[in-house]
DSSP file (Angstrom, degrees, kcal/mol; ACC not computed):
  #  RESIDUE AA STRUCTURE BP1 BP2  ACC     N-H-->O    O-->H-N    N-H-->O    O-->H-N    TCO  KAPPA ALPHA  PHI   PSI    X-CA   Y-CA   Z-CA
    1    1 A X              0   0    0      0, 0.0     2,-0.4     0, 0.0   119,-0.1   0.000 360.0 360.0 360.0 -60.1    0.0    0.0    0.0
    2    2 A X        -     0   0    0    118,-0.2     2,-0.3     2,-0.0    40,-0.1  -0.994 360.0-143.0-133.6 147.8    2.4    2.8    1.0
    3    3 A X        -     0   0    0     -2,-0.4     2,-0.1    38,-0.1     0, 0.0  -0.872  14.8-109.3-138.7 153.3    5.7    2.1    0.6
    4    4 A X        +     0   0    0     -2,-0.3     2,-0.2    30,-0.0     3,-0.1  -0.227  43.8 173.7-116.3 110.9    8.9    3.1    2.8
    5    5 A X        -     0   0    0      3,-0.2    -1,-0.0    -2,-0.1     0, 0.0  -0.975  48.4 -91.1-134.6 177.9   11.5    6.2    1.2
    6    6 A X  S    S+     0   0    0     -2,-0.2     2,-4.4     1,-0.2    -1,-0.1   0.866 126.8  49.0 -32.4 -57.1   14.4    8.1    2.2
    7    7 A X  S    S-     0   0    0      1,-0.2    -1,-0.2    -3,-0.1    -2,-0.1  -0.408  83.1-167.2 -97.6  93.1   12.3   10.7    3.4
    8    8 A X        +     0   0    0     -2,-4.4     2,-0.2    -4,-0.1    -1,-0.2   0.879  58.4   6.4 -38.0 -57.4    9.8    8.5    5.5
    9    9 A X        -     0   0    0      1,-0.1     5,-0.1    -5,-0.1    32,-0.1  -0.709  51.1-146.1-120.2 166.2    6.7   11.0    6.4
   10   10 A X  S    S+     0   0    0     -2,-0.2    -1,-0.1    31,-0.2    -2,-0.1   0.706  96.4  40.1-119.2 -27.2    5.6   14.4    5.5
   11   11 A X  S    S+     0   0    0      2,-0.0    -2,-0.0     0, 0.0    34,-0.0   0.922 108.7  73.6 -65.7 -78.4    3.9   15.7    8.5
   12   12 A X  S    S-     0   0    0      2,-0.1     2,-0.3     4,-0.1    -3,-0.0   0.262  71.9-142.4 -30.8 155.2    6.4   14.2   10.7
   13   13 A X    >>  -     0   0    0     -5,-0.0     3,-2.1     1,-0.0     4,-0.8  -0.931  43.3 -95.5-124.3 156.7    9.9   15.3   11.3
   14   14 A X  H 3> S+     0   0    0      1,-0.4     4,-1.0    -2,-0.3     5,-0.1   0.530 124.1  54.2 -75.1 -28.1   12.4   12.5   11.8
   15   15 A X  H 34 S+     0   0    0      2,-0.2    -1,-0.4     1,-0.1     4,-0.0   0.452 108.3  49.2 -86.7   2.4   12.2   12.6   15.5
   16   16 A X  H <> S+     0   0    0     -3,-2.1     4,-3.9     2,-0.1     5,-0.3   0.593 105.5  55.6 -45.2 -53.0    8.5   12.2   15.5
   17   17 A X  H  X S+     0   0    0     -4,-0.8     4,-3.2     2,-0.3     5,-0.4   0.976 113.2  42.1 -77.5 -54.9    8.5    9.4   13.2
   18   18 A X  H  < S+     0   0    0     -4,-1.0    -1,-0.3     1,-0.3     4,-0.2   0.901 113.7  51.1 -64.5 -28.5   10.9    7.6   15.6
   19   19 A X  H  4 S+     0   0    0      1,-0.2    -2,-0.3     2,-0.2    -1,-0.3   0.927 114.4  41.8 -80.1 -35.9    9.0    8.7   18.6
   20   20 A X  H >X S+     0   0    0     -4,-3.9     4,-2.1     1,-0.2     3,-0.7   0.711 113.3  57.7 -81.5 -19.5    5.5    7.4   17.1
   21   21 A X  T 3< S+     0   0    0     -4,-3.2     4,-0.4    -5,-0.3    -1,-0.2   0.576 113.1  39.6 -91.3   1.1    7.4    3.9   15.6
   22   22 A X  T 34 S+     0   0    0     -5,-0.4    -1,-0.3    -4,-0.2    -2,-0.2   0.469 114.7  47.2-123.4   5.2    8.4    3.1   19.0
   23   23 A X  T <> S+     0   0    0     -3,-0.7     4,-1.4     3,-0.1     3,-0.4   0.604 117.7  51.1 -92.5 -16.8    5.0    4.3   20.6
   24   24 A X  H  X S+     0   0    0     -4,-2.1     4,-3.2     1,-0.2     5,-0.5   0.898 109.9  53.6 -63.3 -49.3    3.5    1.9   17.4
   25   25 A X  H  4>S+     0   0    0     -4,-0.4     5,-1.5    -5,-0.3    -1,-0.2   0.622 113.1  30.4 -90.9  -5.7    5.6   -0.6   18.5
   26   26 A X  H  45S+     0   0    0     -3,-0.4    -1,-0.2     3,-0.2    -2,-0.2   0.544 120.1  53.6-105.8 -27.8    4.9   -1.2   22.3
   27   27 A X  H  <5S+     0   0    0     -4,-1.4    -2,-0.2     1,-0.2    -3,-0.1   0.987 118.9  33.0 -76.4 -19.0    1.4   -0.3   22.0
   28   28 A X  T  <5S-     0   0    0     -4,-3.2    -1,-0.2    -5,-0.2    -3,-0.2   0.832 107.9-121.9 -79.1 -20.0    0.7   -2.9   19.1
   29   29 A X  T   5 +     0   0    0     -5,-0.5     2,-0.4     1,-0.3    -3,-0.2   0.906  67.0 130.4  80.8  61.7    3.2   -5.4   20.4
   30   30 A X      < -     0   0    0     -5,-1.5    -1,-0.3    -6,-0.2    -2,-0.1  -0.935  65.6-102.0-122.9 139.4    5.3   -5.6   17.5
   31   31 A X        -     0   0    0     -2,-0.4     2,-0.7     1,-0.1     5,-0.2  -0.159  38.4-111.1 -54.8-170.9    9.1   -5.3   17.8
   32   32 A X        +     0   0    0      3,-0.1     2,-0.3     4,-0.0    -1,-0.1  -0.926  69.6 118.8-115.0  98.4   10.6   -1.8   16.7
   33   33 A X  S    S-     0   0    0     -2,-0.7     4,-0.2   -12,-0.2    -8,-0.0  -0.934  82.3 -67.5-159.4-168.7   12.5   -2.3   13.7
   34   34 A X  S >  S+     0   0    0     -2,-0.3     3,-3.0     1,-0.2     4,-0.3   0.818 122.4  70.3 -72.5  -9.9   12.0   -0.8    9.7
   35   35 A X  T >  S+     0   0    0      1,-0.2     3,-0.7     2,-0.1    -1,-0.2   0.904  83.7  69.7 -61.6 -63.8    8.6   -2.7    9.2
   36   36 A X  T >> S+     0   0    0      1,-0.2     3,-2.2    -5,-0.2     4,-2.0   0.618  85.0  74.9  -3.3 -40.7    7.3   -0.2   11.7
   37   37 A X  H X> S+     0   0    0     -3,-3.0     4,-2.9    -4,-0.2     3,-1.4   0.904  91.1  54.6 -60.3 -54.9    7.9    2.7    8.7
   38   38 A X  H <> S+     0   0    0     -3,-0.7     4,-3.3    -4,-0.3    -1,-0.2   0.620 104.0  51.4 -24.9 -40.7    5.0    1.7    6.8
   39   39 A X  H <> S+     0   0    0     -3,-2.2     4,-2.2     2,-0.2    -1,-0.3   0.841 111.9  45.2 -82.1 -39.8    2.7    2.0    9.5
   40   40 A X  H XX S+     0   0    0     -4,-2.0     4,-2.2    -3,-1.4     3,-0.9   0.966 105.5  60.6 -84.7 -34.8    3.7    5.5   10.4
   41   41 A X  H 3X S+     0   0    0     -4,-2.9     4,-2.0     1,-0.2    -2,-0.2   0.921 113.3  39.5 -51.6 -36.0    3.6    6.5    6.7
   42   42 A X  H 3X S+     0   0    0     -4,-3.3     4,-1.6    -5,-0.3    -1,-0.2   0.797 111.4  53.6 -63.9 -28.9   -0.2    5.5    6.9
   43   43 A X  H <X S+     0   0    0     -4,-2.2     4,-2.2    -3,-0.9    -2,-0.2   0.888 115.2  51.4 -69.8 -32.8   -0.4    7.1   10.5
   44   44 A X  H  X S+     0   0    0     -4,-2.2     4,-2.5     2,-0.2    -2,-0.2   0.915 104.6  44.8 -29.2 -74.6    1.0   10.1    8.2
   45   45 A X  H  X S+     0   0    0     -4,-2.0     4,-1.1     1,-0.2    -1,-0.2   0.928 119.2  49.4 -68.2 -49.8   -1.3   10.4    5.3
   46   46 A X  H  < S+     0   0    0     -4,-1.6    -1,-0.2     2,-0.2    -2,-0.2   0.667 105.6  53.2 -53.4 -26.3   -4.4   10.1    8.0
   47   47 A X  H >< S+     0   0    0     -4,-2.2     3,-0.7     1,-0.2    -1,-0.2   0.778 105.2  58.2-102.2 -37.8   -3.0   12.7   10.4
   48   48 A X  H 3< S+     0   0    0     -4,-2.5    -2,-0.2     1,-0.2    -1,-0.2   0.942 100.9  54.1 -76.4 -19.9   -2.8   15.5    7.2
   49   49 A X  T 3< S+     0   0    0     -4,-1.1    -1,-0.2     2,-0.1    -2,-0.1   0.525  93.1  96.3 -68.2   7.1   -6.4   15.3    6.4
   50   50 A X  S <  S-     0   0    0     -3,-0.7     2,-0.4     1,-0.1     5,-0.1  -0.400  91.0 -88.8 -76.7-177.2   -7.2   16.2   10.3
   51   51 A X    >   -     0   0    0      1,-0.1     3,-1.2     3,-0.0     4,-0.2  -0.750  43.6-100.1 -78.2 122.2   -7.9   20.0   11.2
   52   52 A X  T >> S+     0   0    0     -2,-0.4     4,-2.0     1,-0.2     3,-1.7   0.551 120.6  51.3  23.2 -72.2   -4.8   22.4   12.1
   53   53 A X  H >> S+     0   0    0      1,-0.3     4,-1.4     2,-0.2     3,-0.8   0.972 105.7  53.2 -59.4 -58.0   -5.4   22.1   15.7
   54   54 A X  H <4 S+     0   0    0     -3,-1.2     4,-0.5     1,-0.3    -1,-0.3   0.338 110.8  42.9 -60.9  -1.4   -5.6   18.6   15.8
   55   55 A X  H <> S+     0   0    0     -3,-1.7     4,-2.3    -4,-0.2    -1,-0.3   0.619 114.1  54.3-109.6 -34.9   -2.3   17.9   14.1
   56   56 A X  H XX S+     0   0    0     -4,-2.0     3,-3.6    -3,-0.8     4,-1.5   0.961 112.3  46.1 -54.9 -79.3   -0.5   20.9   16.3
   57   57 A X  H 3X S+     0   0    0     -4,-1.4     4,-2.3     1,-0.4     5,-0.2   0.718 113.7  55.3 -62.3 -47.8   -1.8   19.2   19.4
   58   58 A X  H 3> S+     0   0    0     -4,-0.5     4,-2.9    -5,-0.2    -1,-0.4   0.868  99.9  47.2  60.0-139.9   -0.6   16.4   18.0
   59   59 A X  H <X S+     0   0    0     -3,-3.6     4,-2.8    -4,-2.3    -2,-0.2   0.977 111.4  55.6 -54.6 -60.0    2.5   17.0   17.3
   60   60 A X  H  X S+     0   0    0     -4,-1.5     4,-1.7     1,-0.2    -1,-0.2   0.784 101.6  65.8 -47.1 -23.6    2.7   18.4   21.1
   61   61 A X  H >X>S+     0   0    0     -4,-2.3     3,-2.7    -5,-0.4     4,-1.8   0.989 101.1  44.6 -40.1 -72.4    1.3   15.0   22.1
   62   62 A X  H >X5S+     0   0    0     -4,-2.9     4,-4.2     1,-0.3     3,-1.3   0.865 115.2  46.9 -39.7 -55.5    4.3   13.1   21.0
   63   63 A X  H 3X5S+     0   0    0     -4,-2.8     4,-1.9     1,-0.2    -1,-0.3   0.733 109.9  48.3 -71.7  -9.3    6.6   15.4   22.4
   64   64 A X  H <<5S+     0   0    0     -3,-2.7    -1,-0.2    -4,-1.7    -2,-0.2   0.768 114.7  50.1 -65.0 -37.8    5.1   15.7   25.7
   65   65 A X  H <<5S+     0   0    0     -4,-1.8     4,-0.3    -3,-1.3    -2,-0.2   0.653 111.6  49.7 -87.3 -24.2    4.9   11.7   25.8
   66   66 A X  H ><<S+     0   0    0     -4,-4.2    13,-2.6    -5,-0.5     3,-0.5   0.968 117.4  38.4 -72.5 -42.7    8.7   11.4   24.7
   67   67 A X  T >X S+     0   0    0     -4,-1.9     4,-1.9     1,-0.2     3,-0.6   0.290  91.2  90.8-102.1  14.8    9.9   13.9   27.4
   68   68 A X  H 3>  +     0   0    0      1,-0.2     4,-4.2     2,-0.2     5,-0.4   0.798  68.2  79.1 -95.8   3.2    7.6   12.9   30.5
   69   69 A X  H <> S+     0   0    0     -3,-0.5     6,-2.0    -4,-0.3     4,-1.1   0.863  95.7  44.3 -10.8 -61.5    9.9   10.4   31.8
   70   70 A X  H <> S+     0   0    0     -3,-0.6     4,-1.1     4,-0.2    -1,-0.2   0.851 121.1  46.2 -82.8 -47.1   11.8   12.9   33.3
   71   71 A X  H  < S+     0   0    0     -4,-1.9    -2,-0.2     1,-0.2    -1,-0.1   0.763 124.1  12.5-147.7  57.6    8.8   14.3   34.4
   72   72 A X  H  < S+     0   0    0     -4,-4.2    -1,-0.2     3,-0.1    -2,-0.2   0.195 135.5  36.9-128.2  30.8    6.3   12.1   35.9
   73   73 A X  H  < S-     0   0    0     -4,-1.1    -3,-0.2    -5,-0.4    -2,-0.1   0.244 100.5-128.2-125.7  37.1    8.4    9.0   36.4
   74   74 A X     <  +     0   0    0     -4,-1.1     2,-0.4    -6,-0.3    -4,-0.2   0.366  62.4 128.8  72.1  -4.9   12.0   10.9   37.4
   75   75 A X        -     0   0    0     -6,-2.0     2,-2.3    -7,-0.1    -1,-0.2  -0.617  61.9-122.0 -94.7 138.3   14.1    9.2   35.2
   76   76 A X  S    S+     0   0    0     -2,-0.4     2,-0.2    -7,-0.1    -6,-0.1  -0.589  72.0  64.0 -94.6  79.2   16.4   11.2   32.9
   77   77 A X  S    S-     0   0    0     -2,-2.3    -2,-0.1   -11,-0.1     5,-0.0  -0.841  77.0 -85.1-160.1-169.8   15.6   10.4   29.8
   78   78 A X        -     0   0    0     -2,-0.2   -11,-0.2    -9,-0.1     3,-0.1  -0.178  44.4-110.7 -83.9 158.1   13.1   10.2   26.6
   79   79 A X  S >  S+     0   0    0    -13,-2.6     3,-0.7     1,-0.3   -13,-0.1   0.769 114.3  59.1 -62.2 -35.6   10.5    7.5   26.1
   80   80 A X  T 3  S+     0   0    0      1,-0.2    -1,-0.3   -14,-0.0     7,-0.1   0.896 107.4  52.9 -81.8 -34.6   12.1    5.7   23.0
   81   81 A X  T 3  S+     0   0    0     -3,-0.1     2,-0.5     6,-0.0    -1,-0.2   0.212  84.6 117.6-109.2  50.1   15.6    5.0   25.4
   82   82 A X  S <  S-     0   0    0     -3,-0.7    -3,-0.0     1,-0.1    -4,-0.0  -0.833  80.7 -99.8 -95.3 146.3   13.9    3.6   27.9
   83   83 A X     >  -     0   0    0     -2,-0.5     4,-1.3     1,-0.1    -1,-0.1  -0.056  37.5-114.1 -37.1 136.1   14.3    0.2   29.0
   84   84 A X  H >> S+     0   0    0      1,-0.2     4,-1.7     2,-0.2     3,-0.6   0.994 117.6  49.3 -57.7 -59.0   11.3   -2.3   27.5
   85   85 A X  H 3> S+     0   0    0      1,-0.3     4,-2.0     2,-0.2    -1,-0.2   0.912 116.1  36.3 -48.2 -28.8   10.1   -2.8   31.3
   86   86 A X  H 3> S+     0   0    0      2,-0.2     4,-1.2     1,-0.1    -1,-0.3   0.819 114.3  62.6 -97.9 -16.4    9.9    1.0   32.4
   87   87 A X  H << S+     0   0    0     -4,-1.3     3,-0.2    -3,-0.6    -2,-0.2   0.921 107.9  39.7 -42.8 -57.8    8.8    1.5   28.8
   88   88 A X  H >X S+     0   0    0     -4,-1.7     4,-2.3     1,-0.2     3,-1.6   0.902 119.5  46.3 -42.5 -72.4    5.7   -0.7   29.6
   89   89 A X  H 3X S+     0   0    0     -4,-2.0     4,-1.2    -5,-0.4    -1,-0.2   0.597 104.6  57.1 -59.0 -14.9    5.2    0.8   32.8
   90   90 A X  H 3< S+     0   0    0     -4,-1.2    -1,-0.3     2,-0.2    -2,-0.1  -0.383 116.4  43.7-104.0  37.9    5.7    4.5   31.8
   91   91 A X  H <> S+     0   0    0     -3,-1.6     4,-1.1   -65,-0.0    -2,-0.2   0.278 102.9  58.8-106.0 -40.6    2.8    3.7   29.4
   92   92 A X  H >X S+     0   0    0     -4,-2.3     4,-3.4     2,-0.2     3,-1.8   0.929 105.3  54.6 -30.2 -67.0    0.6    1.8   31.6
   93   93 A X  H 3X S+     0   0    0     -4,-1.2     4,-2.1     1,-0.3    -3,-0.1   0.974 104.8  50.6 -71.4 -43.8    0.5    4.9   33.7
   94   94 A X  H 34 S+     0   0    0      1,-0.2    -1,-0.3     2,-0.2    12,-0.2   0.861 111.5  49.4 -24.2 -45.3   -0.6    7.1   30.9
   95   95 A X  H << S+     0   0    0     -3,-1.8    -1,-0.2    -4,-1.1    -2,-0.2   0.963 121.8  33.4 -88.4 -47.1   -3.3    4.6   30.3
   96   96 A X  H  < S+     0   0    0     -4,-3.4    -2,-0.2     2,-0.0    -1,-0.2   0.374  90.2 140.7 -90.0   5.8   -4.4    4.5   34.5
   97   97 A X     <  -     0   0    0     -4,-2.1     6,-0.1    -5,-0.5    -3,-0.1  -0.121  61.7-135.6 -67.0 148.0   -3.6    8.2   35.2
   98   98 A X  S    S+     0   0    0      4,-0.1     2,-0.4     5,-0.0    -1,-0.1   0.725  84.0  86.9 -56.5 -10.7   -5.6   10.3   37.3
   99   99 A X     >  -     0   0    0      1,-0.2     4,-0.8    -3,-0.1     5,-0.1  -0.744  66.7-150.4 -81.3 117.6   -5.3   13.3   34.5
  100  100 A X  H  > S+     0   0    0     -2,-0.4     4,-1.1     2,-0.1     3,-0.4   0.988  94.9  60.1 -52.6 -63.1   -7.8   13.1   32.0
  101  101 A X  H >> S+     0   0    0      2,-0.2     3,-3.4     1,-0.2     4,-0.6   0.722 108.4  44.5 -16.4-101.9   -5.3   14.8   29.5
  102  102 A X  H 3>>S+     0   0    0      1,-0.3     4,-1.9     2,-0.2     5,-0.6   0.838 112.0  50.1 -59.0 -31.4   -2.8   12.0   29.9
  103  103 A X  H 3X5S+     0   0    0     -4,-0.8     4,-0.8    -3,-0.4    -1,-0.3   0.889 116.9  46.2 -71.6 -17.5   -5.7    8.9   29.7
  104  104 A X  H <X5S+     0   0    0     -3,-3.4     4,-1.0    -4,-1.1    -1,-0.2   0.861 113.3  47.2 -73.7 -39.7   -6.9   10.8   26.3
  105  105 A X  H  X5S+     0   0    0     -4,-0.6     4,-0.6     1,-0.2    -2,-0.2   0.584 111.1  50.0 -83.4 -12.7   -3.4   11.3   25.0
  106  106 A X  H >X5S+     0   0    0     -4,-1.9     4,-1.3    -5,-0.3     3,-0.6   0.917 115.7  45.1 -71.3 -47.7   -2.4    7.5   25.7
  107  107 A X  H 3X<S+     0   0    0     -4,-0.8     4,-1.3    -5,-0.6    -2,-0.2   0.655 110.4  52.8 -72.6  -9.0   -5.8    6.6   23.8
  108  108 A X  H 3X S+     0   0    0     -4,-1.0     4,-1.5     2,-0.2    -1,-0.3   0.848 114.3  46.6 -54.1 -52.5   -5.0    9.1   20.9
  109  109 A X  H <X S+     0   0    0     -4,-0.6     4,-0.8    -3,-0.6    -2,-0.2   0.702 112.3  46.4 -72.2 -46.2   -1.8    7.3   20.7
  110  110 A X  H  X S+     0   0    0     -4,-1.3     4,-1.1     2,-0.2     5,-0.4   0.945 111.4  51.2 -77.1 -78.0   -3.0    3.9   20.8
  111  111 A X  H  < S+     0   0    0     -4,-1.3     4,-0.4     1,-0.3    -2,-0.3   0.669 110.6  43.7 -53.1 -24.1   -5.7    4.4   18.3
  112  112 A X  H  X S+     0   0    0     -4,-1.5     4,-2.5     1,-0.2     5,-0.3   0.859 105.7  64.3 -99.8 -20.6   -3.8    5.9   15.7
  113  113 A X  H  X S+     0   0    0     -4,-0.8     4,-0.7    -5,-0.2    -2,-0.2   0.720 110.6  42.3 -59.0 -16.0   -0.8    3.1   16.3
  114  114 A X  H  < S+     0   0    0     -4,-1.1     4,-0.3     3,-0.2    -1,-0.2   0.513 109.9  56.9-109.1   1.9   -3.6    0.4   15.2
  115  115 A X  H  > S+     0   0    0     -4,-0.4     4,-0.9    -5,-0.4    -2,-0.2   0.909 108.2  42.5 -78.3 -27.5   -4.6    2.4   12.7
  116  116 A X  H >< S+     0   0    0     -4,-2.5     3,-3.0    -5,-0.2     4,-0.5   0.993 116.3  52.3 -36.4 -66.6   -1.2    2.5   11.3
  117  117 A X  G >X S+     0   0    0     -4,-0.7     3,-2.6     1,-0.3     4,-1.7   0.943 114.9  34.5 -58.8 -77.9   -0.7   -1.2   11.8
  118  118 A X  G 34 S+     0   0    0     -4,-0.3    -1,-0.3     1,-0.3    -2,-0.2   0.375 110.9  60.2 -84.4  28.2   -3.7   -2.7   10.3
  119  119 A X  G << S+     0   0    0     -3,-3.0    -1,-0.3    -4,-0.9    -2,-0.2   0.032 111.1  42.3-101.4  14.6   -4.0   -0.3    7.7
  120  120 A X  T <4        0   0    0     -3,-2.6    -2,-0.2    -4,-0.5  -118,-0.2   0.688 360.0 360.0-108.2 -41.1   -0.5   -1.5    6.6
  121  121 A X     <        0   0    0     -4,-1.7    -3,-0.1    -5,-0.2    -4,-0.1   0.408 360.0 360.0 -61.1 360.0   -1.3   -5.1    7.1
C-alpha cells in the first residue's frame, strides 16, 4: 500500500517518526524495527487530512509523551531510550492516570498506532 523512502513521512519530522514507531511498536506489540515505517507513513497520510489544531496538538502529544519520563516518572531520559520494562510501565501509567489529559493522549496514541498497523497489514 504505502511504501517506505528516504524521506519516511511528510507531517512528521524524523524525530517524530521515531518517537510514534516506537509508541506503534509497544502499544501494538510488534518489535521496533524498519517494518514499523509503513505503519507511520499510513499514521502520516491520516493525520494531514485532520484539522490544524488537531495535528498541532498532535504533534505536542508526542513530544510531551517522549519527554515525560523525566517528568512524571524521574528518570532522565526520553520515552524511545527507555528500558522495554519501564517503557511498559511509563505507558501503563498514561493509560491509568488520574489526569484526564494524559488517559486521552495515551488513547489518541493507541488508536492511531492500530490504525497505522492494520492499515498497513
Amino acid at each position: 500500500m504505502f511504501k517506505a523512502t528516504s524521506k519516511a513521512t511528510y507531517f512528521f519530522t524524523q524525530v517524530e517518526h521515531d518517537i510514534l514507531k516506537s509508541v506503534c511498536a509497544y502499544m501494538v506489540g510488534v518489535p521496533c524495527d524498519t517494518a514499523l515505517n509503513t505503519p507511520v507513513i499510513a499514521i502520516d497520510a491520516f493525520v494531514q487530512q485532520l484539522p490544524k489544531t488537531l495535528r498541532k496538538q498532535l504533534r505536542f502529544g508526542l513530544h510531551l509523551f517522549q519527554w515525560g519520563p523525566l517528568l512524571f516518572m524521574g528518570k532522565s531520559c526520553r520515552f524511545t531510550r527507555l528500558p522495554p520494562r519501564d517503557a511498559v510501565k511509563y505507558i501503563e501509567s498514561w493509560a491509568k492516570s488520574r489526569f484526564r489529559t494524559r488517559r486521552r493522549l495515551f488513547r489518541g496514541l493507541r488508536d492511531i498506532a492500530f490504525l497505522g498497523y492494520y492499515s498497513a497489514t
